[in-house]
N, C-alpha and C positions, 0 to 999 in steps of 0.2 A: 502479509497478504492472506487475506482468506479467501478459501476456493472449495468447491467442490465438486466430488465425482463425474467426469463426465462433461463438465463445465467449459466448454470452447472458445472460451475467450481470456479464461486461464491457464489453458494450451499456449493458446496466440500469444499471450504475454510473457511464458515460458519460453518459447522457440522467438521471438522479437525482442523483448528485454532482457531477459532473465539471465542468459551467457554475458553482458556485459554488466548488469546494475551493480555489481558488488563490485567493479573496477573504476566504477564516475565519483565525483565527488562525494553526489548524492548519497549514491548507494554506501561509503564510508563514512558519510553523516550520519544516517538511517538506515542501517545495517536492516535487510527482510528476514521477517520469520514466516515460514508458511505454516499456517493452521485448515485445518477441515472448520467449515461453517458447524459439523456439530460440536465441536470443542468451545463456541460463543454464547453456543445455547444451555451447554452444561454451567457454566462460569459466566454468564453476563456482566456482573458484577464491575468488569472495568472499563465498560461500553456504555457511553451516554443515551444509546437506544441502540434495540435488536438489530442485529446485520442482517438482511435480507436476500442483497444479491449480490454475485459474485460475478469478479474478482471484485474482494474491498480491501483497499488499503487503508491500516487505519495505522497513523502516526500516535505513538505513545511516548509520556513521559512519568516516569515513577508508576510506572504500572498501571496510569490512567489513560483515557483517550483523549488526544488533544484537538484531532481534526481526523477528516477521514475523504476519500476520493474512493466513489463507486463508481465498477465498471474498466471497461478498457476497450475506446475505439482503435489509434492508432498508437505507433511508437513517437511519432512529434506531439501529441495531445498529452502523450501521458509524462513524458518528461517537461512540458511547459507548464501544466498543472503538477506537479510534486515540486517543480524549482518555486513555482509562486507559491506551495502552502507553505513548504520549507523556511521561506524567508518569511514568509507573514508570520509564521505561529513560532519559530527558533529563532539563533543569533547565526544560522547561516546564510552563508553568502555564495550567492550561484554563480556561473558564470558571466552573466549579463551585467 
């Protein structure tokens, strides 16, 4: 997840997801790293384009980007959308 200072919607996803993701499938599928938005700008390098707004999750593999989900309305939106990039872009398999 990238996020920065101040950023209220990665609060929100902090205090809504964040106590459980590391205990869902998901979350042991796609373990989160959190980084600062300037740590993308120093390093681009393994971002198909600039990250702009936060929160962005960007799914990687080998150290490249493979998809990514900007933003965070809700805790049902954002587990519906990680389970569908999840099984579109890897060989996992969500609950549904």
């Amino acid at each position: 997840m990238v996020e920065r200072e101040g950023c209220h919607y990665c609060i929100r996803w902090k205090n809504d997801v964040g106590p459980i993701y590391p205990k869902t499938q998901a979350g042991q599928f796609a373990p989160l790293r959190i980084i600062d938005i300037d740590e993308t700008r120093a390093d681009p390098t393994p971002y198909k384009s600039p990250i702009i707004y936060t929160p962005t999750f960007v799914l990687m593999n080998d150290g490249a980007e493979v998809s990514r989900m900007e933003g965070y309305a809700s805790e049902d939106f954002f587990w519906g959308v990680l389970e569908m990039t999840l099984e579109r872009e890897t060989d996992f398999e969500g609950t549904q």
